[in-house]
Phi, psi and omega in degrees: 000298166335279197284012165254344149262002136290347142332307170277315155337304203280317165317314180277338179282310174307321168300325160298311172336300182295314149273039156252339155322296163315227207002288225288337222263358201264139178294138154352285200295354218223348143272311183216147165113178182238067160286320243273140188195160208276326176297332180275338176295309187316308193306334232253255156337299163287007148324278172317313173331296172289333163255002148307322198293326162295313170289343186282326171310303217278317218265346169266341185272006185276318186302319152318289173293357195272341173301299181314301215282352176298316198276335167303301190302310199287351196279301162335310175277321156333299198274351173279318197293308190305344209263298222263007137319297174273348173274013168275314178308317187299327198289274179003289181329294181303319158310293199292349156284307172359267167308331144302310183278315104053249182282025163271343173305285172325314174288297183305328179304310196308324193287325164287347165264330164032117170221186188304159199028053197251152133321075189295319188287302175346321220246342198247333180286310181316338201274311139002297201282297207301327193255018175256259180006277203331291168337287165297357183263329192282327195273347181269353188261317198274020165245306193315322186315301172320299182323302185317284193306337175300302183311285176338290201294303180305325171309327170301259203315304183335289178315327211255302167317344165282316168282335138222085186224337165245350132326295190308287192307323182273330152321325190279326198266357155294324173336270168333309207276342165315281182323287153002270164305328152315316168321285175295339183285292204301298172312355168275325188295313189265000171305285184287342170290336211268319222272274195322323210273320177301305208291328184271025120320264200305331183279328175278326189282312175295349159300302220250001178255337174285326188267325165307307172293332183277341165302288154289008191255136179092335177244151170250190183292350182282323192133334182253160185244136178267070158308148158082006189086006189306185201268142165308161159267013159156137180356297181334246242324288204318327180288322183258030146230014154262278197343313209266357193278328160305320179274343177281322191299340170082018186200349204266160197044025171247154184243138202287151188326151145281152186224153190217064196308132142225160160217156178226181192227123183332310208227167174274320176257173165209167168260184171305133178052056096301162209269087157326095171242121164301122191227120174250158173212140171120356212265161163295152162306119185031072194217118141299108182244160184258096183283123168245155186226119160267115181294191161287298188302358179084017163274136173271154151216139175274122170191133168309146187209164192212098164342138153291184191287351144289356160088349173278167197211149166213141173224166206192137171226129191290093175284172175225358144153350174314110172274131161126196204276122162270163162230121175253134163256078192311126191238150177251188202275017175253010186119303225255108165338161192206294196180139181244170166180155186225148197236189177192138212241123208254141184278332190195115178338236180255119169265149177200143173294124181235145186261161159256162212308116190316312159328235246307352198265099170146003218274157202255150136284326158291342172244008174279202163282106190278118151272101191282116173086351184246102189215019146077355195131336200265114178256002220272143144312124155135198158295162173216107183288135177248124177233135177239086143318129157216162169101019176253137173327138202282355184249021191292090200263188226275140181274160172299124139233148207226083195235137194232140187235182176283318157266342159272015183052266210203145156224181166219141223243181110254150207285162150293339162212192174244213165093191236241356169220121168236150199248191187205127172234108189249161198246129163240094205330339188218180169290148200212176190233127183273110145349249183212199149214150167201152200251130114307144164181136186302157185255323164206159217301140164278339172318000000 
């Protein structure tokens, strides 16, 4: 288990890393300023390729470890139940030597008071019997004994592979925000490189629109030069150094593209922390707009975007757990919505109330059942309540318990985990009487 989620760590950590090199190792020039060249755009592009490919790695390896850390707890909670099996066994054990030396007490005391007409062979077959018992109590104390310590020590390792395993799952997920941000950089590099490369297109086509006109000013179509502004040699020539001064600027009587801009979104929901991807289309050809997203909450986040020569765009956005209806906008550089739509980021599939077991509402902590080594972590002088949910979809993630005591009145609790058995551990300062409980928890994967 261990070496398989270092493993995937080790895969995931390393590969952003290796693209945010690429970036850095690319010349200055060659990103911005006007070096920017289609080879270099290209260079760009598959830039971004490899690091989307890499967040999708990171984002299967969280997923992995978060698999892991599911099965660590049940290995665990396992290795606790068998450690509190066998010290049941041992108390057993330890009764029945007890009581085995007990009665070889007896058997010898009956045998040494003994008098005429007593059963003598009788009292020595009793004695006999009691220390063959004995025997079989001592050997049986001294495998529980064992049994205990075999439990104890897995119980150790158990504990020490739950913790790194919850290590892991907080290693993967710096990953994820790594990844991410590697991600996010590199489409920002070609974002801005696609821009430069667009403004020195317009600054050499207007060089050449400047040497054209200066080319023609001042000659006429015959072949003589009209110094001084002097008159032309006749009416034509004037026209057909408009005409032609039209065709070299490439704009004049022409009317810009029609465009009918929209964007939508892969899905109408979405759940908490999921990837939002955005799509536009109908927009000019290599133009930068600005996508703003308004949350629920009345927060804006903003980021530039650049049509390809077909005027479409994809853009990809990050939830962070603000649940309800966004509104996404494009905006062009003058201000003005183009075009919109709106999704909604849902908290939870079908949520549902689970009460707790009627047996269980009045239970005393001083008169239940002490689970010996299984306390969740909590380590504080007072009690510690084990609450177990099962019988849930295995994509189920981790539930609400809402449990109210007599004196320590009401807490709330979120499992230590998710998946189809989950656990709860609540803590009270002293012995306490249990109220009542009740659990939220999905019914089914938001995925």
């Amino acid at each position: 288990m261990k070496n398989k989620v270092t493993k995937a760590l080790f895969k995931f950590f390393v590969f952003p890393l290796i693209a945010v090199l690429m970036l850095w190792l690319l010349p200055v020039s060659s990103v911005f300023g006007e070096g920017t060249s289609g080879s270099n755009i290209k260079e760009l592009e598959e830039a971004v390729e490899s690091a989307k490919k890499i967040l999708e790695e990171a984002k299967e390896a969280l997923d992995t470890a978060n698999q892991v850390l599911i099965e660590t707890q049940a290995k665990a909670d396992e290795a606790n139940k068998i450690l509190s099996e066998a010290e049941s066994s041992l108390q057993e054990a330890e009764a029945r030597l007890a009581d085995a030396n007990v009665k070889v007490s007896e058997a010898k005391a009956a045998l040494e008071n003994a008098s005429e007409g007593d059963d003598v062979e009788s009292l020595q077959a009793n004695l006999s019997s009691a220390e063959e018992e004995l025997q079989a109590a001592q050997k049986a104390y001294d495998d529980a004994e064992a049994a205990l310590e075999v439990a104890k020590a897995n119980v150790e390792q158990a504990q020490q592979e739950l913790e790194q395993a919850k290590l892991a799952v907080d290693e993967a997920t710096g990953n994820l925000e790594s990844a991410q941000k590697a991600y996010d950089d590199a489409v920002a590099a070609l974002e801005e490189a696609q821009k430069n490369l667009a403004e020195n297109d317009d600054n050499q086509n207007g060089d050449q629109n400047n040497s054209n006109s200066d080319d023609n000013d001042g000659n006429n179509d015959d072949g003589s030069n009209n110094e001084g502004g002097g008159e032309n040699n006749g009416g034509s020539n004037s026209n057909e150094n408009l005409t032609l001064l039209g065709v070299n600027s490439g704009t004049f009587g022409q009317e810009d593209p029609k465009i009918n801009p929209s964007i939508t979104t892969d899905k109408d929901d979405y759940h908490p922390e999921e990837t939002v991807v955005i799509s536009g289309s109908g927009f000019y050809p290599d133009t930068e707009y600005t996508i703003r997203v308004t949350r629920p909450d009345g927060a804006k986040d903003s980021s530039n975007v650049t049509s390809d020569g077909n005027g479409s765009f994809t853009y990809t956005y990050q939830l962070d757990g603000i649940t309800g209806e966004y509104l996404v906008e494009a905006i062009d550089s003058e201000g003005s919505a183009l075009a919109s739509c709106k999704f909604t980021d849902t908290a939870t599939c079908d949520d549902t109330r689970v009460d707790l077991h009627s047996d269980h509402q009045g239970a005393d902590s001083s008169t239940f059942n002490e689970e010996t080594g299984n306390n969740g972590g909590i380590t504080k002088p007072g009690v510690v309540w084990h609450f177990i949910l099962n019988g849930l979809s295995k994509d189920t993630p981790p539930a609400t318990l809402y449990i109210s005591f007599e004196g320590a009145k009401s807490s709330t609790v979120t499992a230590s985990n998710g998946g189809k058995t989950q656990h709860f551990w609540v803590w009270t300062p002293t012995d306490d009487k249990l109220v009542s409980g009740q659990v939220y928890a999905l019914v089914d994967s938001c995925a």
